[in-house]
C-alpha positions in Angstrom: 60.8 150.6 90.3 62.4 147.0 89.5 65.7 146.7 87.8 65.4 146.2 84.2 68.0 144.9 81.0 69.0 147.8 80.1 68.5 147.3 76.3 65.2 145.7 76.7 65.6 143.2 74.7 65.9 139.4 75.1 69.1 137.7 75.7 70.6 140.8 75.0 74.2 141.4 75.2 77.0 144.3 75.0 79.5 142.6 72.6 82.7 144.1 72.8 82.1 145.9 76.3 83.8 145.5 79.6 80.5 144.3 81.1 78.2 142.3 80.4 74.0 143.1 80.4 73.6 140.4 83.0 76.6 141.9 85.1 75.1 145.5 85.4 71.4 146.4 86.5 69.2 149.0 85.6 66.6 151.4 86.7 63.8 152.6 83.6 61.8 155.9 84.3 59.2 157.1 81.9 59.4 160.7 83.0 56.6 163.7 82.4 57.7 167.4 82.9 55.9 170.2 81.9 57.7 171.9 79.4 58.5 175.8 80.1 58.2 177.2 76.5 54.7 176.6 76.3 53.3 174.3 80.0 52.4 171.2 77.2 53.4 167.9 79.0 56.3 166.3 77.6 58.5 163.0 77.8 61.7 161.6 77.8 63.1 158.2 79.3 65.7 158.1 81.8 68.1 154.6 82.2 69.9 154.6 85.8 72.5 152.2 86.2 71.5 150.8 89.8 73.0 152.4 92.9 73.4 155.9 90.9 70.9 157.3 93.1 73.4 157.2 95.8 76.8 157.6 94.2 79.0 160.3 93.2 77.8 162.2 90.1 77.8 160.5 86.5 77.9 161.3 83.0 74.8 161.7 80.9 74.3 160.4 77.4 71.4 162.1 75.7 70.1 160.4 72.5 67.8 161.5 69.8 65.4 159.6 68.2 65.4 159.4 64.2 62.6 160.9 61.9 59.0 159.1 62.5 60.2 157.5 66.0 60.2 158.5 69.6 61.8 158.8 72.7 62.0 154.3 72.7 64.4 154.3 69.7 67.7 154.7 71.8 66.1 152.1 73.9 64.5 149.4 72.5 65.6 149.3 68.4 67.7 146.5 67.4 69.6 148.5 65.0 73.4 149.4 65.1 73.4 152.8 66.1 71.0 152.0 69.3 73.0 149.3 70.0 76.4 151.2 70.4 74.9 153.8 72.3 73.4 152.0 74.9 76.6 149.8 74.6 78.9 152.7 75.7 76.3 154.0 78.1 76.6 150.6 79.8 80.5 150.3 79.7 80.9 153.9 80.9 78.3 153.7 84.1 76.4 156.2 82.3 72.8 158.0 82.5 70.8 157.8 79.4 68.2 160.0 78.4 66.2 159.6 75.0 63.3 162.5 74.8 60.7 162.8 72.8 62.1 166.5 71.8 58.8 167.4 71.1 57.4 165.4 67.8 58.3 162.0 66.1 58.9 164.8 62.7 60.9 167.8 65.3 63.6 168.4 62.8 64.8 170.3 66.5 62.5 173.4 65.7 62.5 176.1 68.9 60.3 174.0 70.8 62.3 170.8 70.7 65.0 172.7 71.3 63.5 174.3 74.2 62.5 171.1 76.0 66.0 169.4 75.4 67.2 172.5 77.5 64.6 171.8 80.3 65.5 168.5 80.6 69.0 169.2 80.7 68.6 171.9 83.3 66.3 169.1 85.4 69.0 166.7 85.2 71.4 169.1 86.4 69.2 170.2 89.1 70.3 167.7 92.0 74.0 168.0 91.3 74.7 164.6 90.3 75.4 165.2 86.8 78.8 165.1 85.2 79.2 165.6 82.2 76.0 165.9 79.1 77.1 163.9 75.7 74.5 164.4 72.5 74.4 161.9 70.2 71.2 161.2 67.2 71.1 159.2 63.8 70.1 161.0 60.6 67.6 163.3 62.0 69.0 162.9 65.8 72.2 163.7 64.0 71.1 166.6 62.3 69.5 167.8 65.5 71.9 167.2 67.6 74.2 169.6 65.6 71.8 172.0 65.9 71.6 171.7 69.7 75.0 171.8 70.2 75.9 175.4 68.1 72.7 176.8 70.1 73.7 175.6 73.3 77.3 174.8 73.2 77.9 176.2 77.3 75.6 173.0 77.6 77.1 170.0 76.5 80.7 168.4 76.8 80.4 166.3 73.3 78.2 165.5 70.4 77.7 162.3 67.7 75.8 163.1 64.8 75.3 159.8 62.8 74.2 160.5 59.0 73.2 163.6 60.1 72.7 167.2 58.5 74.4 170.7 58.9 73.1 173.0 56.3 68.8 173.4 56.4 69.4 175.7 53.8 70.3 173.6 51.3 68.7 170.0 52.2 65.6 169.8 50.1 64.2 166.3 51.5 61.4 166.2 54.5 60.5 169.8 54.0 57.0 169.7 55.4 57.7 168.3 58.5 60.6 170.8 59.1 58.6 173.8 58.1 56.4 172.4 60.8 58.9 173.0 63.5 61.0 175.5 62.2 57.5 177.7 62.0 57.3 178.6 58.4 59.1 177.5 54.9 62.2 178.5 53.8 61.2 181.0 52.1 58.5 182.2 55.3 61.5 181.8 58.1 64.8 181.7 55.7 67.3 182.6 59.3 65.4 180.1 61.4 66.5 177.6 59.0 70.2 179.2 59.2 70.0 179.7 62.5 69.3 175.4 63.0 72.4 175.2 60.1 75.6 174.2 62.2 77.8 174.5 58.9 77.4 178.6 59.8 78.1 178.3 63.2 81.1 175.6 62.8 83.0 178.1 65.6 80.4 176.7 68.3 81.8 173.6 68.1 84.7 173.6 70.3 83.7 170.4 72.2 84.4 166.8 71.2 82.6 165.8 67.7 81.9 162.5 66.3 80.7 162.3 63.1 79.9 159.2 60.5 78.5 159.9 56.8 77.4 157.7 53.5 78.9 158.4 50.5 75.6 156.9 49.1 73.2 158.4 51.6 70.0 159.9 49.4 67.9 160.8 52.4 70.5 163.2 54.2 73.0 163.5 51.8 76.5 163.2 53.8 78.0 166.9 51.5 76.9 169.3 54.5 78.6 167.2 57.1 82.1 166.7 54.8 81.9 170.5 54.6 81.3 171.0 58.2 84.1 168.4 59.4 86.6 170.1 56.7 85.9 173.7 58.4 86.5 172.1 61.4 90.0 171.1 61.3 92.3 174.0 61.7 89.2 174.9 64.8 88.9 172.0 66.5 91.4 169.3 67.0 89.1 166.5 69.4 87.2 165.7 65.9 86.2 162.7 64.4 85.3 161.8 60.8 84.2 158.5 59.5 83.8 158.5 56.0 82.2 155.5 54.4 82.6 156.3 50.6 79.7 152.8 49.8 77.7 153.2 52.3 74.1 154.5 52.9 71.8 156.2 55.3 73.4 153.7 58.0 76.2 153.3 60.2 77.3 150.1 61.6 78.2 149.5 64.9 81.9 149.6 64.8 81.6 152.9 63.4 79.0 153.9 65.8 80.4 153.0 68.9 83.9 154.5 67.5 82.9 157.9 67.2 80.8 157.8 70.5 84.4 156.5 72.6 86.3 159.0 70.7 84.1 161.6 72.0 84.0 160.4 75.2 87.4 159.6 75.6 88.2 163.1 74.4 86.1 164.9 76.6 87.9 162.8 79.4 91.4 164.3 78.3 92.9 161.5 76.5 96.0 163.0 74.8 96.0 160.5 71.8 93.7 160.5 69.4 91.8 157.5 68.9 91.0 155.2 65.6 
């Protein structure tokens, strides 16, 4: 398969990294597995930096795609959040994985969840896997905390950009979540608790990067606050960036902050970082 830009885009760029696209090459795989929950064919994208194949084992950096998108989001979009990601991916020699995680709508309902676990477990499967980061925007964020409090033995750090960690309470994109969850809230109320990392805050004892809007209407930042608050007397390799005037978006300082913190934690720096 032919090296490829990493970002996929033209003239692209990683501003603010210790390498540049042009200086680093790529391998792109468009991979089908056959998912063990129920034998459906499913899909994720896997970025290689060139040489990996041969070389001791690296980290992984899985992302999750937003509500409405698809396992190209991480890879392709222009926007902030994809940027950074791929960004610290690049700078930090790392694998990246964006999956499908079942539907463009998943919401991480037990099928989703069941795939992300395959895939991990396939990554894993020829030894050459370090460590596995998490990272998603608004629903990848949201998901992402639901991953990590089901599978916390399986991941070394989590991002969850604008995301959600109460189902209970959010009210917005209800018939796509009852969907995946299997039933309403009032049909499958501890599935949706279950998928609730605010009850599970415990589980979180890895490195945790969050970001929030104080003006975000579409996944209202209060669960997250609430979450991150719980946190701090359990987990000290957390962090919390609040913007009081923003919206559903984070920008890319903010993005790619949280994602070093988490990998910089997971590493064992002793210092917290800004």
């Amino acid at each position: 398969m032919p090296a490829a830009c990493f970002h996929g885009l033209p003239g692209c760029s990683m501003t603010g990294a210790s390498r540049t696209c042009t200086e680093i090459r790529f391998l792109t795989e468009d991979v089908t597995f056959s998912a063990t929950c129920d034998g459906t064919q499913q899909r994720y994208v896997r970025i290689l930096p060139e040489g990996s194949e041969a070389e001791a084992a690296r980290d992984v950096l899985i992302a999750l795609h937003g509500h409405g998108s698809d396992r190209w989001q991480f890879i392709n979009d222009p926007r902030d959040e994809c940027r950074a990601a791929r960004d610290v991916a690049a700078a930090h020699g790392m694998i990246t994985v964006s999956p499908d995680y079942r539907e463009p709508t998943s919401w991480m309902g037990p099928k989703a969840e069941a795939d992300l676990v395959d895939i991990i477990a396939e990554l894993r499967a020829d030894g050459r896997v370090a460590r596995v980061f998490l990272c998603g925007g608004s629903m990848g964020g949201a998901a992402g905390l639901t991953f990590a409090v089901l599978h916390p033995d399986l991941l070394d750090g989590v991002v969850a950009m604008n995301g959600l960690a109460n189902h209970v309470d959010f009210e917005n994109f209800q018939e796509a979540i009852a969907a995946s969850f299997g039933g309403t809230k009032a049909e499958a109320p501890e599935e949706y608790r279950k998928r609730s990392a605010e009850f599970q805050s415990e589980k979180l004892t890895m490195p945790v990067g969050l970001t929030t809007g104080g003006k975000d209407t579409s996944v209202p930042p209060d669960s997250v606050l609430r979450l991150a608050e719980v946190l701090k007397p359990l987990n000290p390799r957390v962090l919390l960036i609040h913007r009081e005037n923003e919206g559903h978006q984070t920008d890319y300082a903010d993005a790619r902050a949280v994602l070093e913190f988490v990998v910089q934690q997971a590493a064992g720096a002793t210092e917290p970082q800004p």
